[in-house]
N, C-alpha and C positions, 0 to 999 in steps of 0.2 A: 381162254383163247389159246395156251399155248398146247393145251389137249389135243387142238382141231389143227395146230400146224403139225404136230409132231406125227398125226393122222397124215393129213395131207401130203407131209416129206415121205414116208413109209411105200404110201402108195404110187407117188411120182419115180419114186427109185427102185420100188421091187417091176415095175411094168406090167402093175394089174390092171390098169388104166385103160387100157385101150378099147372101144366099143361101150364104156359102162360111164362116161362121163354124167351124163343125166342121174343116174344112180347116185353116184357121188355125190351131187351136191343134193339130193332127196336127203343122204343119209346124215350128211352134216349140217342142214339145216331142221330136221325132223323127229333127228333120232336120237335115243340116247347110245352114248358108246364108252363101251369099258376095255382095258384090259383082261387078260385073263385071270391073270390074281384079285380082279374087282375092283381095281381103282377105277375110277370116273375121270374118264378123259375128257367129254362133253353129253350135254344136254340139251344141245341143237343151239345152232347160232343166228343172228341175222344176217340179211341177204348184204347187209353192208358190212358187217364183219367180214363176212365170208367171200366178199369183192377184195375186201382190202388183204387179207389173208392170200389170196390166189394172185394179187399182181404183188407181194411179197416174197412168195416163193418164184414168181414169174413161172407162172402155168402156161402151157405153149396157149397161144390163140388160136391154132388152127382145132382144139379140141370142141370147139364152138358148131363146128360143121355137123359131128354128129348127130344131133338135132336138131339139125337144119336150117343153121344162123348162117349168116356170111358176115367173117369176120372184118372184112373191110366196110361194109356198113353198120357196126361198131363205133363208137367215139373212138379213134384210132390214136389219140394222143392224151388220153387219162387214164390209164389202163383201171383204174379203181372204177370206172364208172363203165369203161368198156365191159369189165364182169358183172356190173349188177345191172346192164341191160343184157346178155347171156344168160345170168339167171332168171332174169324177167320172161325171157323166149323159151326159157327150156321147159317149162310147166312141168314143176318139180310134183307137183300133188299127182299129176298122170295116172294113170294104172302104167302109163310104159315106164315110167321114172320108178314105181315100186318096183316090177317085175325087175329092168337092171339093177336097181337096191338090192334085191333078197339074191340074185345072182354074184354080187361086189360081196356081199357077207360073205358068203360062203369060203370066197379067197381069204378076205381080211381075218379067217378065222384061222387062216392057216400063219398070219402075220403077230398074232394075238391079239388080235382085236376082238369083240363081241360085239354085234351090235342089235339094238333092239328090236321090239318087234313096228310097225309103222303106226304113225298117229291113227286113234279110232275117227277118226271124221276125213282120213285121205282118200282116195278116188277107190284104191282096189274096194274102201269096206262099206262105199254108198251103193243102196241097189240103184240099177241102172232105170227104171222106172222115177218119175217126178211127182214131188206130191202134188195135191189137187192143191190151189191156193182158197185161200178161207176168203168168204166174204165177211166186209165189214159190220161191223154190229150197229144194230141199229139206232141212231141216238136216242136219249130218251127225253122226254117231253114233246113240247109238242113243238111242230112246224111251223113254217111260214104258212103251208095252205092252212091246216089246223085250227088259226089263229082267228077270234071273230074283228069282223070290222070293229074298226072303232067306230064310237057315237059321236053323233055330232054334240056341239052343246049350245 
């Protein structure tokens, strides 16, 4: 956990931030992220770590607008809870939350950060097509119609 703040302080103070907040939190809840000498700074967190981390550092609120939350209809007096319904609206798996990702790397790389590449099952790596759904199997034996009357006795 102190990987993902000492991330987080980095980037609130260099002013890479801006426009890429969605990204941000794709990358610290998704990704692995190292340093440049390979230490392991994180390997993604939860949405409630990563609440409680962001009203730790006191993250502006109005960073919520970019993906188009209104931060007054936010829990306006928890801020722990006001982030993890932020992160709930920002639909982190997106192709738009990868695309700002693999854009916030590229700076973070210049901060020494590295970061991974996106989970195999996120939005960019599903074809856009749906699969067919399977019908169910048939049971086996026999049915109620199947079934001979009973005899009298």
């Amino acid at each position: 956990m102190d990987g993902i703040r000492e991330l987080l302080e980095a980037i609130r103070d260099s002013g890479i931030l801006t426009g890429h907040f969605r990204g941000l939190l794709h990358i610290a809840i998704g990704r692995k992220i190292t340093k440049s000498d390979g230490t392991v700074i994180s390997t993604g967190v939860t949405w409630r770590e990563l609440a409680a981390v962001l009203k730790l550092l006191r993250f502006d609120r109005e960073l919520v607008r970019e993906f188009g939350a209104d931060p007054d209809a936010l829990a306006p007096r928890d801020r722990e809870r006001f982030w993890y319904s932020a992160i709930a609206q920002a639909k982190v798996e997106s192709r738009e939350a990868v695309a700002d990702a693999e854009v916030l790397a590229g700076r973070l790389k210049d901060l020494g950060f590295i970061v991974g590449p996106p989970p195999t099952a996120s939005a960019a790596t599903r074809p856009l097509t749906r699969a067919k759904p399977q019908k169910a199997p048939e049971p086996k034996g026999k049915t109620k119609e199947e079934k001979p009357p009973k005899r009298k006795k």
